[in-house]
C-alpha positions in Angstrom: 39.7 17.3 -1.8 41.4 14.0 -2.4 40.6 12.2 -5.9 38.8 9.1 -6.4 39.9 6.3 -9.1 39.0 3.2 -10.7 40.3 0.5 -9.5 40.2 -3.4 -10.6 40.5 -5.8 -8.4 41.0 -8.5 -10.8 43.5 -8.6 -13.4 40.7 -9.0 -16.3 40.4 -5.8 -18.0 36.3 -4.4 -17.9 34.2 -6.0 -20.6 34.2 -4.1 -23.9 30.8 -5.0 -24.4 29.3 -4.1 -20.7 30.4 -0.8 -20.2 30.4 0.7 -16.7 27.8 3.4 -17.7 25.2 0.0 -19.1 26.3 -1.4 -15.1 25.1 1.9 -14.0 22.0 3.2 -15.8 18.8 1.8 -14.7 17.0 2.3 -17.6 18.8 -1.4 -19.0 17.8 -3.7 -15.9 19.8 -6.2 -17.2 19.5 -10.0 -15.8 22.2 -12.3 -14.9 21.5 -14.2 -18.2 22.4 -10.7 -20.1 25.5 -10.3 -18.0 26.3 -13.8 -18.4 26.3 -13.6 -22.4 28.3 -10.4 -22.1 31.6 -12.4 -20.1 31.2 -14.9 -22.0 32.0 -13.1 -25.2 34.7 -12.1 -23.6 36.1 -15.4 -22.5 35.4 -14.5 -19.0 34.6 -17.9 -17.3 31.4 -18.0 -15.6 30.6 -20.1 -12.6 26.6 -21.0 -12.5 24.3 -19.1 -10.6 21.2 -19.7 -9.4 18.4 -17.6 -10.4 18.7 -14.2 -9.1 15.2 -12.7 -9.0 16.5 -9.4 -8.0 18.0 -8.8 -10.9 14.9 -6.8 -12.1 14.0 -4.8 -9.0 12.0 -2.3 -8.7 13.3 1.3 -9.6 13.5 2.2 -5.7 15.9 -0.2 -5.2 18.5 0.8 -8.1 21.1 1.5 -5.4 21.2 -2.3 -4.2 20.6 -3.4 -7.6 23.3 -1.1 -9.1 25.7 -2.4 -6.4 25.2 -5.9 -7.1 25.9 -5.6 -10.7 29.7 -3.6 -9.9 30.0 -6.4 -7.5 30.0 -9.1 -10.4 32.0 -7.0 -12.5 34.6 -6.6 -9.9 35.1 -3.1 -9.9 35.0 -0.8 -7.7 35.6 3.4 -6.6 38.1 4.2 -4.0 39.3 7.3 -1.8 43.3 8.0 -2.5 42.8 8.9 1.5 42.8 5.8 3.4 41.2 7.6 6.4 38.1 9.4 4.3 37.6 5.6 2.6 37.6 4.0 6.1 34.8 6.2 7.4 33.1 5.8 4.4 33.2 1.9 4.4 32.3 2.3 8.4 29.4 4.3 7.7 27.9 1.5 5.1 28.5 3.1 1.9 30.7 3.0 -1.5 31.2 5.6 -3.8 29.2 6.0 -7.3 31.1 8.2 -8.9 32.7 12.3 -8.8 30.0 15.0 -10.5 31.5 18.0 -12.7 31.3 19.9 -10.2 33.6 18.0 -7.7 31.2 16.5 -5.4 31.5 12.9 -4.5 28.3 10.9 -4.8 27.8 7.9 -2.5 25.7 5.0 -2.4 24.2 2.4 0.2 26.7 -0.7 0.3 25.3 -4.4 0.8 26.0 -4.6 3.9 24.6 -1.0 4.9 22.9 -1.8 8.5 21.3 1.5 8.0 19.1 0.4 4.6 15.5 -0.5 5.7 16.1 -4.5 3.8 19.0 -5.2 5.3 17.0 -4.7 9.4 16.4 -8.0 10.9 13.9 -9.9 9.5 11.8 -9.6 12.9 12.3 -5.4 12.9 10.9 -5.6 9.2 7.6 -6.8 10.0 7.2 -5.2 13.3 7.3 -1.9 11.5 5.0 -3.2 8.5 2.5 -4.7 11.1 2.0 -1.6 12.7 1.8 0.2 9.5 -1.0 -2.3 8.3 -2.5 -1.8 12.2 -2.9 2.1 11.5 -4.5 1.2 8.2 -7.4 -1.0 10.7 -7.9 2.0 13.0 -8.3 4.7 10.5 -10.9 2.5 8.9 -12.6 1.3 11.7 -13.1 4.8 12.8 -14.7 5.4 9.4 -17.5 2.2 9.6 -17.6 3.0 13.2 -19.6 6.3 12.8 -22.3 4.4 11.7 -23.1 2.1 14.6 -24.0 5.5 16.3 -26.0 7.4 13.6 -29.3 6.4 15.4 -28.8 8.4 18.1 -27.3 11.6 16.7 -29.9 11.6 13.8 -32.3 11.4 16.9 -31.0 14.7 18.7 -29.9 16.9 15.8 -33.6 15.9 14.3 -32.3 14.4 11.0 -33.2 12.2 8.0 -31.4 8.6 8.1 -29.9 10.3 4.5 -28.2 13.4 5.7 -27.1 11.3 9.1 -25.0 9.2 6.1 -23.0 12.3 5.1 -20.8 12.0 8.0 -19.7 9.2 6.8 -19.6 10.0 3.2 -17.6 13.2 3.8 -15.0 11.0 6.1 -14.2 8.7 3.3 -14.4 11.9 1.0 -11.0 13.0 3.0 -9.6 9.7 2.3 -10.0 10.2 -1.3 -8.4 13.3 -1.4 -6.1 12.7 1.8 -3.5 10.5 0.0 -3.3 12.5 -3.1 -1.3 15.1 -1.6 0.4 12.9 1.5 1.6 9.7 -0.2 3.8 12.4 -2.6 5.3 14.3 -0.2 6.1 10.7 2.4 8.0 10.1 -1.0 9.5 13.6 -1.7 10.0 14.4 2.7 10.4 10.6 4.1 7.3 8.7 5.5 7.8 9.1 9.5 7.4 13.0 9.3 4.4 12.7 7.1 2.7 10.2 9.3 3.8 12.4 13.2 2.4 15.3 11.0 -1.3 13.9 9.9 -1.3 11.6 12.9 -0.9 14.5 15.3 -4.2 16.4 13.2 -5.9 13.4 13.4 -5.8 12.8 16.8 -7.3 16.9 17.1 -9.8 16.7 15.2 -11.7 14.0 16.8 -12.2 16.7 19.4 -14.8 18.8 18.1 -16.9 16.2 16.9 -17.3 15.0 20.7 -18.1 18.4 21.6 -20.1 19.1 18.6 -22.9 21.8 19.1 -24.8 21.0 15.9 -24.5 18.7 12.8 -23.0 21.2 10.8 -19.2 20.7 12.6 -19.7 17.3 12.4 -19.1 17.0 8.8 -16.6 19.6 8.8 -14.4 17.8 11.0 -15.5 14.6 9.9 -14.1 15.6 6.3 -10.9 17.5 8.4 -10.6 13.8 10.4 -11.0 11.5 6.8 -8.2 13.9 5.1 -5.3 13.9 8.1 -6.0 10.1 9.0 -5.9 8.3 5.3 -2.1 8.7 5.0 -1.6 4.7 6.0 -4.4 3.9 3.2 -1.2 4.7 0.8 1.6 5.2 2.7 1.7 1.9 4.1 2.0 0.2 0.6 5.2 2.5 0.3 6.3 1.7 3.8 6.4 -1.8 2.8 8.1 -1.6 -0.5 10.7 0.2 1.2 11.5 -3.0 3.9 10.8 -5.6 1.4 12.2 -6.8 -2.0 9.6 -8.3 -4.6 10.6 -12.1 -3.9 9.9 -11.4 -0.1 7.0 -8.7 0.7 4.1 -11.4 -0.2 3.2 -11.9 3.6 4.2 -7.7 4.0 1.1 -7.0 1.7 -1.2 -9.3 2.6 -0.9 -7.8 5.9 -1.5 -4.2 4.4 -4.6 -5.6 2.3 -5.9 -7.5 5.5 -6.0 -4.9 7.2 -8.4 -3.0 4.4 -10.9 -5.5 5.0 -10.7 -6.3 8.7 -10.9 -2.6 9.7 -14.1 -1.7 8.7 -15.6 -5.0 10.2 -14.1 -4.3 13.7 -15.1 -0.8 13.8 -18.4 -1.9 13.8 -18.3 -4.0 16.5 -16.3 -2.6 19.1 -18.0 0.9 18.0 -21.2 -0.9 17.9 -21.2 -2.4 21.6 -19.6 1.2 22.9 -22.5 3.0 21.3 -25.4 1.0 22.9 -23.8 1.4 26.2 -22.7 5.0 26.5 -23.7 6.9 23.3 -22.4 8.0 20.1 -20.4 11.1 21.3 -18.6 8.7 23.3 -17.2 7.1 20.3 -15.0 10.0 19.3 -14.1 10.7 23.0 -12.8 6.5 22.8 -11.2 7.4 19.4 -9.4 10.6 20.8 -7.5 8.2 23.8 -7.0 5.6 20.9 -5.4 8.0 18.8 -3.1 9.9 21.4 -2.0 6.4 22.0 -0.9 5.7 19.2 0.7 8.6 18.2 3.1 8.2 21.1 3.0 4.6 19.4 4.7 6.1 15.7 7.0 8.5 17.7 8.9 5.7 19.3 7.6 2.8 16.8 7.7 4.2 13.1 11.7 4.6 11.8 12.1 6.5 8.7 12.3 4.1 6.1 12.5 5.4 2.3 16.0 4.8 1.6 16.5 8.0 -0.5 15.4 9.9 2.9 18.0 8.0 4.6 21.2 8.3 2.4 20.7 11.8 2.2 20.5 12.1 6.1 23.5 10.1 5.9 26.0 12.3 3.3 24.7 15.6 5.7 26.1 13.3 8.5 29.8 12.6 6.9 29.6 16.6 5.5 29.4 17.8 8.9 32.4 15.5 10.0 34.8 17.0 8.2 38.0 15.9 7.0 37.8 15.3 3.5 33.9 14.5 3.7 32.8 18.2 2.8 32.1 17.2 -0.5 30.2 13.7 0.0 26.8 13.7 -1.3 24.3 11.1 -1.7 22.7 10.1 -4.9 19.4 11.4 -4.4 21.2 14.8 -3.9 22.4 15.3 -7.1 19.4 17.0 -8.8 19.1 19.9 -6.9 15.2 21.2 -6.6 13.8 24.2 -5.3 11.3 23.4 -2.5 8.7 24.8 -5.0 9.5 22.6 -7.8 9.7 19.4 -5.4 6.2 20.1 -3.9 4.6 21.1 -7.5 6.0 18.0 -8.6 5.4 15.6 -5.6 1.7 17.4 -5.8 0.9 16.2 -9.2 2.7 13.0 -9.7 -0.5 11.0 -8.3 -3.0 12.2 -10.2 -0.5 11.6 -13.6 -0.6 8.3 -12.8 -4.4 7.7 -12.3 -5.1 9.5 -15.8 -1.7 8.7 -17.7 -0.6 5.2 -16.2 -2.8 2.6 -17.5 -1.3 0.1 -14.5 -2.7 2.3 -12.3 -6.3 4.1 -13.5 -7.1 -0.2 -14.2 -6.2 -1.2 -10.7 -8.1 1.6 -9.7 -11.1 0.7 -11.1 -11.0 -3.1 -10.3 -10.6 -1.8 -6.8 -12.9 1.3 -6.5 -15.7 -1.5 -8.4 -15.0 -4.1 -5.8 -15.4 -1.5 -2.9 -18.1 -0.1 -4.0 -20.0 -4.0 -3.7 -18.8 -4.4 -0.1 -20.3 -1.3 0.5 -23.3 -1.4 -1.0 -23.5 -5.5 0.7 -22.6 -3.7 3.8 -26.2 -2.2 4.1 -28.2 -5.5 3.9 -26.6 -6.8 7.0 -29.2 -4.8 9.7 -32.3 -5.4 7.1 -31.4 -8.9 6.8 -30.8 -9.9 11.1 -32.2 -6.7 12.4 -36.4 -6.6 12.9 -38.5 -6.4 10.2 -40.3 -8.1 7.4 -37.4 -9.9 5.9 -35.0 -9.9 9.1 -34.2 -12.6 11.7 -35.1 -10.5 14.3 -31.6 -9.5 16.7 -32.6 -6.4 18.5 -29.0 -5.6 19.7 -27.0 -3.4 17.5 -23.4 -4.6 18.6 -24.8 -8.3 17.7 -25.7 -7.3 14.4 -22.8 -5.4 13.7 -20.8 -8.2 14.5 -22.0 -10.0 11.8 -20.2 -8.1 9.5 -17.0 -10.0 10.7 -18.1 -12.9 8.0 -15.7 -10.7 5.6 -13.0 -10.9 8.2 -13.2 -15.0 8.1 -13.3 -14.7 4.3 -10.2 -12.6 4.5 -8.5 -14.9 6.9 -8.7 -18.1 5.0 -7.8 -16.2 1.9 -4.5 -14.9 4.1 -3.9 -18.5 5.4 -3.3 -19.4 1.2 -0.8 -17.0 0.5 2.0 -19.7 0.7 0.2 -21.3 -2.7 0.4 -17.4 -4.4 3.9 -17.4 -3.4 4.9 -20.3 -4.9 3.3 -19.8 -7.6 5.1 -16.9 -8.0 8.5 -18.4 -7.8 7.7 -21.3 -10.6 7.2 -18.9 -12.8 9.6 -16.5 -12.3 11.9 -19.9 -12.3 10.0 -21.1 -15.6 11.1 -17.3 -17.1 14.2 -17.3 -15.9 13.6 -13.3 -14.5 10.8 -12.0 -12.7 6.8 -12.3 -13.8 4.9 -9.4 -12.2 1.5 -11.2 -14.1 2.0 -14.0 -11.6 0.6 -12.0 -9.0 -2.7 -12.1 -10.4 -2.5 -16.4 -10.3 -4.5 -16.7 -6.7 -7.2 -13.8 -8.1 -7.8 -16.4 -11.4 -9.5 -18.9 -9.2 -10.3 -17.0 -5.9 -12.5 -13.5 -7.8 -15.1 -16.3 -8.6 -16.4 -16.8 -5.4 -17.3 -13.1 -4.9 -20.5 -13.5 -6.9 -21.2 -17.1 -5.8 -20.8 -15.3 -2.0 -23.3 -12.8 -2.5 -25.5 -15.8 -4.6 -25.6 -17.6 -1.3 -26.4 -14.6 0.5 -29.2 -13.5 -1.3 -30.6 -17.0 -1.4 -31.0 -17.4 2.5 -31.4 -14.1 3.4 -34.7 -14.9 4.4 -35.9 -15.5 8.4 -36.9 -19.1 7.6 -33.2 -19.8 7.0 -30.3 -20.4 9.6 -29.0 -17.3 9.9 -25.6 -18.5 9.5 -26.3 -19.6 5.7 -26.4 -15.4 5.2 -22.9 -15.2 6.7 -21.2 -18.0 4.9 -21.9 -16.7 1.2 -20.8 -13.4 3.0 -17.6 -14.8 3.9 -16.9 -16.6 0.6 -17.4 -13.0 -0.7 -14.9 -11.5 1.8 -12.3 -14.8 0.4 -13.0 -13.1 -3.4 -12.5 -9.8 -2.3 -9.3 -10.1 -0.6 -7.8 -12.2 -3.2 -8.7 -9.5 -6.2 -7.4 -6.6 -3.3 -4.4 -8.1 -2.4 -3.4 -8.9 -6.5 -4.2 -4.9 -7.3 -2.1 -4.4 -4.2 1.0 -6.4 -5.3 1.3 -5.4 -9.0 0.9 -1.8 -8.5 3.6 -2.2 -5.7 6.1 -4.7 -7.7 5.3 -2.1 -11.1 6.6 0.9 -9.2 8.6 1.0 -7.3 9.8 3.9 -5.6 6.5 5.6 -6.6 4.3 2.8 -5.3 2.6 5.6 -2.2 1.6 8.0 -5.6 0.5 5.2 -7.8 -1.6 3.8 -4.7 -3.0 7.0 -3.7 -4.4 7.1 -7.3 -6.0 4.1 -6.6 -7.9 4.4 -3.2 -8.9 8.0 -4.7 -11.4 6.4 -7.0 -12.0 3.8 -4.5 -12.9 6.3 -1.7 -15.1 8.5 -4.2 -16.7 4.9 -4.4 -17.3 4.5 -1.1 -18.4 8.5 -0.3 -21.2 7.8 -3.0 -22.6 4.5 -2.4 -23.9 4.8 1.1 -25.5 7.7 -0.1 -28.0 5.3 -2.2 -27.6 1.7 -0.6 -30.5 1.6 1.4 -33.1 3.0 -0.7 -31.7 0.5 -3.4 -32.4 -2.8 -0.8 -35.7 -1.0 0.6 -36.8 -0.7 -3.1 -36.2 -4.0 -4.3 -35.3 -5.9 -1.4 -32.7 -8.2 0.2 -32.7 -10.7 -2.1 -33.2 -8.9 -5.2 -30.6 -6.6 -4.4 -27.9 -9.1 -3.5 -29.3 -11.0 -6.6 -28.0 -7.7 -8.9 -24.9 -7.6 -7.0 -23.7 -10.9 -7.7 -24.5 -10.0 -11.6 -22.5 -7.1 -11.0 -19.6 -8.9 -9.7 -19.3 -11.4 -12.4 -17.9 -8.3 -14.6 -14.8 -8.8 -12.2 -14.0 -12.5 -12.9 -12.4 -12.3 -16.4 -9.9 -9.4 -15.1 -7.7 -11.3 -13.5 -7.1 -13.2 -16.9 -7.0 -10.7 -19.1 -3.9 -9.2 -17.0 -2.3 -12.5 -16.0 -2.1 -12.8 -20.0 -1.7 -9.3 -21.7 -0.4 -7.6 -17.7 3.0 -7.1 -19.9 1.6 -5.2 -22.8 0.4 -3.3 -20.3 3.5 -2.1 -18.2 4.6 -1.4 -21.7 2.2 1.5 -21.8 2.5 3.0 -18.6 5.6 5.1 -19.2 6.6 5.4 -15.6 6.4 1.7 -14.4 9.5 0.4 -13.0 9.2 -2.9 -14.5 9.8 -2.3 -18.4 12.8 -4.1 -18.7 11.1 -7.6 -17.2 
């Protein structure tokens, strides 16, 4: 085994007051402006920087931070063999330092091609956008059922009611879905977790075509929710992992676009299918979709949790031999049973929902929010369809389609993200480090127009009305929605980090129990009191959502402060 040293590659001696082990530890996060203050009480000249806003990263990205902070200090670990530190410096990492036990523990460098941030900018969003594309089709297929619950209530001889629960039991499995996967993507790496529940997903749509009575229908509808809900939190994770905070702004409004669009479309492609052919053709079209796309994520979907990567990477140089036997990467250090790994990856989500007080708020804000789109969803056939109060459409796929109002909402609220991101930046520029409470700035003005939407809508919901008048306070409640989604989104995201997939999965578990329950209830609710009186008490509703984005944009800090695992104490 050849020995590893310090080396300095400057002739200034280390700082007495930043010690290698402060460089190191991430529980400091220290800014430029603290390492600044340290040279200069050392009479180190400093030449002046511009603001580095990832200083404070997230604690998933400690290896890249960690580097960047040696870098300024000049220092450095080296291999006495010239050979063992040229195929290290090949492969795109440095050393950390040597464990008691002689092992060699090795980092991602800078310039490591192999680290999901440093892929082209183009590759980045490729693999994001498809993430965010598998988040559209596993919710189309869940608002997608519906369009066809006419016809299968018709030949298994049901109430409108129990033809709901197939519904309610898919988005049952989303609840519980990411509880267990968005751990394990973090504990196993995300492409095996996604080929794994993709591949079930795809099955299970099987038997529901086929489906001799009602009973396997909700059975494998539950089955279907649970395998296909991974991208509901995995994608937040996949896109932590390509993006640092003071870039993934577009990266997550594509994940929370697609949260809103893909419930929309699946009602109007499904809608237009099941007219035509029949509702058990829906799962046969979702079965082809699916295969599809699995072959899609084989070839599409790289592994990118960096953790995953580097330790793929020291088994690599192990294996090479020559002086490499004793490489290991970072992440290797703690050595876990598989047992202790799974009980811990198992429980981690559900600490955070009842623990973190980051994530059991962001999860109600957003479980509250979804449960108005979905309880708005049902007034959309009682308000165009025939009857008393509706305009009338006989088609289904044309009243279906209406839903797409949310879409336009969500759209024009996507088309403003520049103005979040530079809002962003001024204040992270005004602070001088980074400001996860900006996040929320876009929310301040934009949650507003949720209840002013469904005001509009509820006050020409009526057939004497143009019946676009309906859709327009419908999209100003999709604009609301997608601003409040995409704020809940970011800050959970920006506070944690590494465990951004666990925190998330906490928080579409309450939204999914949410959106299991509502449906159950929505229509008696607008056939009790009607269209407009119901849309009436959902806009009340909604205005308990407009001071949130406040009270966090002011007191977000104090909050971090009490959420022991959030990545983001030292900002």
């Amino acid at each position: 085994m050849y020995p590893i040293e310090w080396t300095q590659t400057t002739s200034d001696p280390p700082s007495p007051t930043l010690t290698a082990v402060d460089v190191y530890s991430p529980r400091f996060g220290l800014s430029d402006a603290d390492l600044k203050q340290a040279n200069a009480k050392d009479g180190v000249p400093q030449d002046p920087e511009p603001l580095d806003l990832e200083a404070n990263r997230p604690a998933d990205d400690l290896d890249q931070r960690d580097n960047e902070k040696i870098k300024r200090e000049n220092q450095h670990l080296e291999v006495a063999n010239p050979a063992v530190a040229d195929t290290l410096r090949c492969n795109g990492v440095s050393l950390m330092d040597m464990g008691d036990d002689g092992k060699i523990y090795i980092r991602s460098n800078l310039d490591d091609l192999d680290n999901p941030r440093n892929w082209p900018k183009w590759r980045r969003y490729l693999v994001a956008g498809l993430a965010s594309w598998l988040t559209i089709i596993v919710c189309s297929i869940a608002s997608g059922y519906s369009t066809g619950t006419d016809a299968l209530t018709a030949e298994f001889d049901l109430s409108e009611e129990v033809g709901t629960l197939g519904l309610s039991l898919y988005i049952l499995g989303f609840a519980f879905g990411p509880m267990f996967a968005a751990p394990l993507s973090e504990t196993y790496g995300r492409r095996v977790i996604y080929l794994i529940t993709w591949f079930f997903f795809t099955l299970f749509q099987l038997p529901v075509a086929l489906a001799p009575n009602y009973a396997c229908i909700l059975v494998f509808r539950f089955l279907g929710g649970l395998a296909g809900s991974v991208p509901l939190a995995n994608t937040g994770g996949v896109v932590n992992d390509l993006f640092g905070v003071e870039e993934n702004g577009y990266a997550t409004a594509m994940f929370a676009f697609a949260s809103v669009a893909g419930p929309p479309l699946g009602n109007v492609i499904s809608g237009f299918l099941a007219e035509a052919a029949g509702w058990r053709w829906l799962f046969w079209f979702y079965l082809i979709l699916l295969a599809v796309h699995y072959v899609i994520i084989f070839f599409g979907i790289p592994e990118t949790r960096q953790a995953i990567i580097m330790t793929s990477k020291a088994k690599k140089l192990r294996r090479m031999g020559n002086g490499l036997e004793v490489v290991y990467a970072e992440q290797e250090r703690e050595q876990k049973s598989p047992r202790e790994m799974f009980k811990v990856s198992m429980t981690r989500p559900y600490v955070f929902l009842f623990t973190e007080p980051i994530t059991y708020l962001a999860a109600a804000i957003n479980g509250f929010a979804l449960g108005m789109i979905f309880l708005s969803n049902t007034s959309f056939p009682l308000i165009f369809g025939p009857g008393n109060e509706g305009h009338h459409w006989h088609r289904s796929g044309a009243i279906n389609a209406t839903l797409g109002s949310y879409v336009v909402g969500a759209m024009i609220a996507v088309c403003l993200q520049p103005l979040q991101q530079a809002a962003y930046r001024k204040h992270c520029a005004r602070a001088g480090k980074p400001v996860p409470e900006a996040l929320w700035w876009s929310a301040l003005w934009a949650t507003p127009f949720m209840p002013m939407g469904l005001a509009i809508a509820s006050g020409f919901s009526g057939p004497q009305f143009p019946w676009i008048a309906p859709l327009i306070g419908f999209a100003c409640f999709g604009f609301g929605y997608f601003a409040i989604l995409m704020a809940v989104f970011s800050y959970v995201m920006h506070s944690y980090g590494t465990f951004a997939a666990s925190s998330l999965a906490g928080v579409v578990f309450v939204r999914n129990i949410v959106g299991a329950i509502f449906p159950l209830f929505a229509r008696q609710m607008f056939l009790g009191l009607g269209n407009q009186w119901s849309l009436g008490l959902l806009a009340i509703l909604c205005c308990a959502l407009v001071p949130i984005p406040f009270f966090l944009f002011r007191y977000g800090k104090a909050v971090r402060m009490k959420s022991p695992y959030c990545a983001t104490h030292d900002i």
